[in-house]
Structure formats: structure tokens, C-alpha cells
NULUMPA-675549 format. One record per residue: residue in three letters; x, y, z of N, C-alpha, C, O in turn. Coordinates in pm, whole numbers. Layout:
<recs>
<rec lumti="ala" n_x="X" n_y="Y" n_z="Z" ca_x="X" ca_y="Y" ca_z="Z" c_x="X" c_y="Y" c_z="Z" o_x="X" o_y="Y" o_z="Z"/>
...
</recs>
This chain:
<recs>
<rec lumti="unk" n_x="-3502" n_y="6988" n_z="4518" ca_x="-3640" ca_y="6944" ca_z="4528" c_x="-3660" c_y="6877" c_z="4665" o_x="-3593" o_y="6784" o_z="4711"/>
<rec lumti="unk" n_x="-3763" n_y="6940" n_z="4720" ca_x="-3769" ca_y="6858" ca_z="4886" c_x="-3861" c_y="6693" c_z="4856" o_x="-3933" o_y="6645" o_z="4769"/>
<rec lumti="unk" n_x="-3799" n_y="6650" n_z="4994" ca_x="-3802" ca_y="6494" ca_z="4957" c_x="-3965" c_y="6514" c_z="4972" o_x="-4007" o_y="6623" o_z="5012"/>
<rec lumti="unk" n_x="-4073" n_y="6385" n_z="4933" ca_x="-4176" ca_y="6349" ca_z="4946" c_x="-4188" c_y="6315" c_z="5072" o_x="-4091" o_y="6304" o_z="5148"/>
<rec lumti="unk" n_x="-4381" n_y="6286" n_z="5124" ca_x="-4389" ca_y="6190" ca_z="5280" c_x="-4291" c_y="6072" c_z="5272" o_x="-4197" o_y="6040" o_z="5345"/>
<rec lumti="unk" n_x="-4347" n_y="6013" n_z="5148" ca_x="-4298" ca_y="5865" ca_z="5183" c_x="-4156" c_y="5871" c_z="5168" o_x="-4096" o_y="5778" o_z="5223"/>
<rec lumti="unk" n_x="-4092" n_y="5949" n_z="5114" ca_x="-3949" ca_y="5968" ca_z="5078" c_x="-3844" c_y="5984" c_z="5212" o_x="-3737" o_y="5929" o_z="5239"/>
<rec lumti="unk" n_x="-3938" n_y="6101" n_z="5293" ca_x="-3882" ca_y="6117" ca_z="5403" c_x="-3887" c_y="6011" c_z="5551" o_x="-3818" o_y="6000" o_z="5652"/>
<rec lumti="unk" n_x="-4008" n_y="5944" n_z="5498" ca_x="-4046" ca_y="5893" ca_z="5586" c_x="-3930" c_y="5737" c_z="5578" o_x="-3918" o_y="5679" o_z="5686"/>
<rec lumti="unk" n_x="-3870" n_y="5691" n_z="5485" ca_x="-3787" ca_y="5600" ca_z="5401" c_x="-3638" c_y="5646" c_z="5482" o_x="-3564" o_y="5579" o_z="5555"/>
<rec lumti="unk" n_x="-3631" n_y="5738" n_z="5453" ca_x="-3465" ca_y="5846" ca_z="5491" c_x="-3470" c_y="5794" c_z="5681" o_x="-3382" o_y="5742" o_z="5750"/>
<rec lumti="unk" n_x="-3610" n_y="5837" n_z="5716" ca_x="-3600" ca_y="5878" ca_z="5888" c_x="-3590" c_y="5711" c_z="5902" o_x="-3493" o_y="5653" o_z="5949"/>
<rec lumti="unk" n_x="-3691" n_y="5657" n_z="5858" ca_x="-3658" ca_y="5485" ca_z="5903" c_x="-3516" c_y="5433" c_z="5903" o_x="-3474" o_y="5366" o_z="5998"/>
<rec lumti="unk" n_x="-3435" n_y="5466" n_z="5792" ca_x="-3310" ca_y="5431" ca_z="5796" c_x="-3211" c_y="5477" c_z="5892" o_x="-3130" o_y="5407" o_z="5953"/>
<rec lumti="unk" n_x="-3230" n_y="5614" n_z="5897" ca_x="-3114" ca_y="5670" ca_z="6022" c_x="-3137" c_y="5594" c_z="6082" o_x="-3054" o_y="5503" o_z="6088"/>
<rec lumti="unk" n_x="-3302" n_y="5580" n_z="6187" ca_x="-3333" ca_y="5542" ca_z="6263" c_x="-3232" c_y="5367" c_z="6304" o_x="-3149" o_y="5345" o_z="6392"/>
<rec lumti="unk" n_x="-3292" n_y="5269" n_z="6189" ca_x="-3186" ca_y="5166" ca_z="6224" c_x="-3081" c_y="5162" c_z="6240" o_x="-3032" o_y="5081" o_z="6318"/>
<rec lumti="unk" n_x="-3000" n_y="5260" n_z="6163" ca_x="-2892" ca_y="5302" ca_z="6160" c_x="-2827" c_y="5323" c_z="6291" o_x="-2719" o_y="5279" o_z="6332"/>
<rec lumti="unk" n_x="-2922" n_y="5405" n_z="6353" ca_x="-2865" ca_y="5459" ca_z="6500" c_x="-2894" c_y="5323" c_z="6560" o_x="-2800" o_y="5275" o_z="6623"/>
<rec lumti="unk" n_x="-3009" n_y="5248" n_z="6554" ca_x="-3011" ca_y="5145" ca_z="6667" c_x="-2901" c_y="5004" c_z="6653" o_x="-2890" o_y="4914" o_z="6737"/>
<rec lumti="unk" n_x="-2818" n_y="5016" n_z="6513" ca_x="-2678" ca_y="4907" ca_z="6522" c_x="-2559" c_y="5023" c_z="6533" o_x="-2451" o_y="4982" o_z="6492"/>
<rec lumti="unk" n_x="-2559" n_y="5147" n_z="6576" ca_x="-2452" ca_y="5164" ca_z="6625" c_x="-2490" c_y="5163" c_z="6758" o_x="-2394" o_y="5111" o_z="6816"/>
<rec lumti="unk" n_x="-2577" n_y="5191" n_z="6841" ca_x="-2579" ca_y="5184" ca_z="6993" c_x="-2601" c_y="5009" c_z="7065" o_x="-2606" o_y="4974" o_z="7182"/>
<rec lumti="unk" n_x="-2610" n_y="4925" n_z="6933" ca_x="-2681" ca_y="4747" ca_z="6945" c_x="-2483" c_y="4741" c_z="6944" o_x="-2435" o_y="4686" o_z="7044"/>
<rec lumti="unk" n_x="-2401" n_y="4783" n_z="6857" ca_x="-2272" ca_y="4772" ca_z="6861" c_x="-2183" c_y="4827" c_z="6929" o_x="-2062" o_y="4812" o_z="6918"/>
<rec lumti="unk" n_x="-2257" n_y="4910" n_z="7019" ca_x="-2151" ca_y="5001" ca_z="7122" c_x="-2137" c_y="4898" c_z="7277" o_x="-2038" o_y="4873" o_z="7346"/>
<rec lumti="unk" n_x="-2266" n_y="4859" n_z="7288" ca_x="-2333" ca_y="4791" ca_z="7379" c_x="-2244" c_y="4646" c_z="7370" o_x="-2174" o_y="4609" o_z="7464"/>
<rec lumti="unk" n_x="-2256" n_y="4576" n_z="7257" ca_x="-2153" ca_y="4483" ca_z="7238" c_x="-2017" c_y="4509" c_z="7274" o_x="-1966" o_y="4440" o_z="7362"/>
<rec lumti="unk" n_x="-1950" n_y="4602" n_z="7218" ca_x="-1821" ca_y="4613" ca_z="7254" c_x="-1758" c_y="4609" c_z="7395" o_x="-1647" o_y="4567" o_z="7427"/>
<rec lumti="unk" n_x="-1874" n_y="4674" n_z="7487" ca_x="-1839" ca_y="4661" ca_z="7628" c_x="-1897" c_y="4528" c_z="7665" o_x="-1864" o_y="4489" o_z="7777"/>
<rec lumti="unk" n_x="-1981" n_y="4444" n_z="7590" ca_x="-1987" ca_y="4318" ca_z="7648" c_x="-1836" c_y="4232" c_z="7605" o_x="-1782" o_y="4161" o_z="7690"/>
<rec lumti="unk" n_x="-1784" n_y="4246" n_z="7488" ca_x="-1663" ca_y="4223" ca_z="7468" c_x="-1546" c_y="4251" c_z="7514" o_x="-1452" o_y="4174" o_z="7499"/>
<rec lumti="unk" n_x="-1535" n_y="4365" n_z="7578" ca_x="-1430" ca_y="4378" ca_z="7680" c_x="-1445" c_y="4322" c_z="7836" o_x="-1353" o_y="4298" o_z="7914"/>
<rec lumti="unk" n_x="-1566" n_y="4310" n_z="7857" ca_x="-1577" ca_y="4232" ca_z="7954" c_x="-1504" c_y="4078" c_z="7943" o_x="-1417" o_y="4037" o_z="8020"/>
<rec lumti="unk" n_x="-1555" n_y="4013" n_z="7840" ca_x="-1549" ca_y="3910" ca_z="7851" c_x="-1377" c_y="3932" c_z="7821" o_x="-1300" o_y="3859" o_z="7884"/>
<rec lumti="unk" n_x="-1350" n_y="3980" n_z="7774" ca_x="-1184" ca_y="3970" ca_z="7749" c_x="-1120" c_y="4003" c_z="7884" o_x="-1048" o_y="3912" o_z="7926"/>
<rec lumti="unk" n_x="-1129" n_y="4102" n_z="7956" ca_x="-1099" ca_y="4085" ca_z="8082" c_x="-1132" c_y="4002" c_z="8202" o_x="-1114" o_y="4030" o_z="8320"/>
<rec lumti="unk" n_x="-1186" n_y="3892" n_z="8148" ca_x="-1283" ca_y="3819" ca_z="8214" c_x="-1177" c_y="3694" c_z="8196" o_x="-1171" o_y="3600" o_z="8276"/>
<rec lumti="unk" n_x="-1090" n_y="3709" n_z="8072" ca_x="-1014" ca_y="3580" ca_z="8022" c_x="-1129" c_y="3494" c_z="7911" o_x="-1111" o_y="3374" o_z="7888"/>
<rec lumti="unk" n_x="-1243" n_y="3570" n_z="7850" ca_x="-1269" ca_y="3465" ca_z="7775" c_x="-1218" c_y="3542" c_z="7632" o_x="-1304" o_y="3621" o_z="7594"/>
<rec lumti="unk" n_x="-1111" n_y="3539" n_z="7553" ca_x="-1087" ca_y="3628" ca_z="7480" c_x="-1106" c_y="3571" c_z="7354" o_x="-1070" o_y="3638" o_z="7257"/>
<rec lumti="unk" n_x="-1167" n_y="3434" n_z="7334" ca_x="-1206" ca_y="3392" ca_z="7189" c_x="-1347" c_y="3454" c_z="7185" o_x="-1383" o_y="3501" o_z="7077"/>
<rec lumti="unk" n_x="-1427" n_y="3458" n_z="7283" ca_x="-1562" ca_y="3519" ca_z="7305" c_x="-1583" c_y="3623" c_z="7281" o_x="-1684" o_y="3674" o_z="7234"/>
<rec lumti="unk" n_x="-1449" n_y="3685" n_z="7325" ca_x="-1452" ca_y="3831" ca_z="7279" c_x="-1448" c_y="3893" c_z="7181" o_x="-1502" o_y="4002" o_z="7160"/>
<rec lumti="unk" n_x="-1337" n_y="3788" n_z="7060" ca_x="-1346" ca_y="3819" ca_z="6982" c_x="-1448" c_y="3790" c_z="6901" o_x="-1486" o_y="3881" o_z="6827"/>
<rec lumti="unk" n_x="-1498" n_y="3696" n_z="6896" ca_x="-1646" ca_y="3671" ca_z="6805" c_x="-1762" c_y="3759" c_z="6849" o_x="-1870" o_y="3755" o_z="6790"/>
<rec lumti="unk" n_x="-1746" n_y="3817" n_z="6926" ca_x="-1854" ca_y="3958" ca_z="6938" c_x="-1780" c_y="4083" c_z="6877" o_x="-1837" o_y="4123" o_z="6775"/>
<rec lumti="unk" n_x="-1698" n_y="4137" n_z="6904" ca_x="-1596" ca_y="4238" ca_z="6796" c_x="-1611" c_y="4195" c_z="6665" o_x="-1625" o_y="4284" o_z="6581"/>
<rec lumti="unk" n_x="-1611" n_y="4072" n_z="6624" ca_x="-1649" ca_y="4038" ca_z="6444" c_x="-1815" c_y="4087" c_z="6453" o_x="-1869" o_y="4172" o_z="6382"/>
<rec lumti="unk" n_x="-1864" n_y="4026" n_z="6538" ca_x="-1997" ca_y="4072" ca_z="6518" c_x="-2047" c_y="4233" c_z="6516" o_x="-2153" o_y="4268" o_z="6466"/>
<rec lumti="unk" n_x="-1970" n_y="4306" n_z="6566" ca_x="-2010" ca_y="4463" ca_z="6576" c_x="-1906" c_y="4499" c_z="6458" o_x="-1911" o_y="4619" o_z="6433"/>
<rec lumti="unk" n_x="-1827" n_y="4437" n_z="6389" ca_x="-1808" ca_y="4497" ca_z="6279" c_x="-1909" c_y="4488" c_z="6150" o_x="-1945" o_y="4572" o_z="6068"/>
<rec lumti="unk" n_x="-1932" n_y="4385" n_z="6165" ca_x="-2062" ca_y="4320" ca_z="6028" c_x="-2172" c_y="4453" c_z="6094" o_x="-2214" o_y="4530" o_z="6007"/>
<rec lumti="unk" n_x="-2215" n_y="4479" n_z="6229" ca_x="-2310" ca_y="4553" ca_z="6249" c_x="-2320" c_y="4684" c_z="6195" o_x="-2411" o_y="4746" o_z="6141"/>
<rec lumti="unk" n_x="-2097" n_y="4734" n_z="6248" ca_x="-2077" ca_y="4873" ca_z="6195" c_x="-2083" c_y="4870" c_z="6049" o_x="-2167" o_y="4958" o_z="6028"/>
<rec lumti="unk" n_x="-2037" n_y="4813" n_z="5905" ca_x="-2077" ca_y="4738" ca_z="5820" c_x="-2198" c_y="4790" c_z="5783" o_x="-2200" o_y="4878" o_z="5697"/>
<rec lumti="unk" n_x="-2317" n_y="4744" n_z="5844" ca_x="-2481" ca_y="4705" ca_z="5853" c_x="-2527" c_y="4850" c_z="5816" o_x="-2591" o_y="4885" o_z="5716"/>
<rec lumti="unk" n_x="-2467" n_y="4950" n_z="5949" ca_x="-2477" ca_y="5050" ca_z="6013" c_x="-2474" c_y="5191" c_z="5872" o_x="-2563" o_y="5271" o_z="5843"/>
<rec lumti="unk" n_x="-2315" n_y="5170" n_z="5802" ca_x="-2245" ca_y="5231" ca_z="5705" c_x="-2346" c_y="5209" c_z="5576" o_x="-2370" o_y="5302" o_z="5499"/>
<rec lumti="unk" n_x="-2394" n_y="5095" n_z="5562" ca_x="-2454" ca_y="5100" ca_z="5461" c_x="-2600" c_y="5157" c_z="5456" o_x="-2646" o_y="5206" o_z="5353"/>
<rec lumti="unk" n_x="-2681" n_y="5149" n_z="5586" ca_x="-2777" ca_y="5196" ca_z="5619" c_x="-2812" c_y="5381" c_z="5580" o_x="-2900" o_y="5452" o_z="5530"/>
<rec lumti="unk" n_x="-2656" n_y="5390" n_z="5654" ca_x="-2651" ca_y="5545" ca_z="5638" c_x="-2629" c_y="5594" c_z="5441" o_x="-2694" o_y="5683" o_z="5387"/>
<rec lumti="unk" n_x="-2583" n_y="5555" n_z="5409" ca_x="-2542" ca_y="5546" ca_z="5261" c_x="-2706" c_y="5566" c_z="5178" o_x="-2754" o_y="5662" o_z="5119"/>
<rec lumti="unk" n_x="-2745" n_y="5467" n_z="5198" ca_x="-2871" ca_y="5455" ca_z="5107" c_x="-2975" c_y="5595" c_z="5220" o_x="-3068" o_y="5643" o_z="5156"/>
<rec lumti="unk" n_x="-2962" n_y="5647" n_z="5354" ca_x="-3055" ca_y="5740" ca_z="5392" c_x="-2957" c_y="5888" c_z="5273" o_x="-3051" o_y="5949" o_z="5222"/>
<rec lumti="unk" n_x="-2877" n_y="5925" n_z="5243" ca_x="-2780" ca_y="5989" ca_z="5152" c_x="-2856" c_y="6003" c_z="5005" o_x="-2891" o_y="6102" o_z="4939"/>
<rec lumti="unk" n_x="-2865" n_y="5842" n_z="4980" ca_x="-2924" ca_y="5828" ca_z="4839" c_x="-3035" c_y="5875" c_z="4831" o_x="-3053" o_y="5930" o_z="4722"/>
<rec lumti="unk" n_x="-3193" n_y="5882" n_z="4956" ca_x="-3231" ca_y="5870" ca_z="4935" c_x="-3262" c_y="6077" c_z="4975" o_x="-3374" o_y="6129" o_z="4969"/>
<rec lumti="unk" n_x="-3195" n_y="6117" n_z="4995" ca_x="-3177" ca_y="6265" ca_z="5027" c_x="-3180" c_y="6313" c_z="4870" o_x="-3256" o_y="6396" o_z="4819"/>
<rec lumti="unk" n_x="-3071" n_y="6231" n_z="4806" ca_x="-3062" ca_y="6309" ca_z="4675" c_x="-3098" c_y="6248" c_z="4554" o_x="-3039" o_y="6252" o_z="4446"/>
<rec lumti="unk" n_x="-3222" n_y="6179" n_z="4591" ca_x="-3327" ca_y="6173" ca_z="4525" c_x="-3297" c_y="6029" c_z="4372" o_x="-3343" o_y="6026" o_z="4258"/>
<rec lumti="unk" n_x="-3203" n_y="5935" n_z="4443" ca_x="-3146" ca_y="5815" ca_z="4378" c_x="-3211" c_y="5702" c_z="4416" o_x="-3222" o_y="5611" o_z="4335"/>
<rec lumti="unk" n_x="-3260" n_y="5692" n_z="4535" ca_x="-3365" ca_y="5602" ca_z="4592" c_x="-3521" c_y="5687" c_z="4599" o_x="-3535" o_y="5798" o_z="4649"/>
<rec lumti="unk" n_x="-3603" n_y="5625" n_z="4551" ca_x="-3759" ca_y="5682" ca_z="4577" c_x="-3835" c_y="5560" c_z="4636" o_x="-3814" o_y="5439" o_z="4626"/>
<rec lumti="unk" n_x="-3949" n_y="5646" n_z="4711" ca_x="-4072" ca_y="5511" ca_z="4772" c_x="-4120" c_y="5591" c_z="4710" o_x="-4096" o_y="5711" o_z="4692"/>
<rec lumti="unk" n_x="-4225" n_y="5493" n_z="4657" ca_x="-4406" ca_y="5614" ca_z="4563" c_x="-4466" c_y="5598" c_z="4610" o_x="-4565" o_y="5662" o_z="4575"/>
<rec lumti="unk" n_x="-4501" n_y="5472" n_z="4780" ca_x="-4600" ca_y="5482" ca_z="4849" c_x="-4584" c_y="5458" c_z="4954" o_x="-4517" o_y="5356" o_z="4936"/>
<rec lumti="unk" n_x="-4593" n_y="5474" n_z="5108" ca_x="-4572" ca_y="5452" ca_z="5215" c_x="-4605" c_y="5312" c_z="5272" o_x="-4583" o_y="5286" o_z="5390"/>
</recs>
């Protein structure tokens, strides 16, 4: 059964964030290697925790756009 507007429109929003904490976490990581080569390497690491909670963020984002493909999540109105 093809998804609804609002259904699809639910799915695209999610990739969508989806994609913007893996490229918000890619972006981090090279601020984190900076700073580690920089010698600040506790800094570094508390941004690497932070792009994991993001990748995390990211995984689950994608999960529920899945659910909402096969018709386990519904919007009934936009």
C-alpha cells in the first residue's frame, strides 16, 4: 500500500534530520581531531561522546523513517 501525503511527508522529514546529524557529526569529528592534534585531547573526547549520542540520534531517526515505510507509524494529518 503506498504511503499517504502526510505519511510521506513524516518519512522525508525524518531522513531529512537524519542526514543533517550525520553531516552535524561528521563535521564534529574533524573538529575533534583537530583539537586532539592540537593536544587538547579531553576536548576531544567530549565531542566524539557527543557525535556518538548524535550517531545514536541519527540510527534512531532512520528506524522510525523504516517504520513509517511499512506502515507501523501513521500521521492522519500534516
Amino acid at each position: 500500500m503506498p504511503l499517504t501525503k502526510p505519511n510521506q511527508d513524516l518519512r522525508r522529514d525524518l531522513q531529512g534530520l537524519a542526514s543533517d546529524l550525520k553531516w552535524s557529526a561528521v563535521e564534529l569529528m574533524r573538529i575533534a581531531e583537530r583539537l586532539s592534534l592540537a593536544g587538547n585531547e579531553h576536548d576531544a573526547q567530549a565531542v566524539i561522546r557527543i557525535c556518538q549520542v548524535m550517531q545514536n540520534g541519527e540510527d534512531r531517526l532512520v528506524g522510525y523513517g523504516d517504520e513509517v515505510k511499512a506502515g507501523l507509524i501513521l500521521r492522519e494529518q500534516a
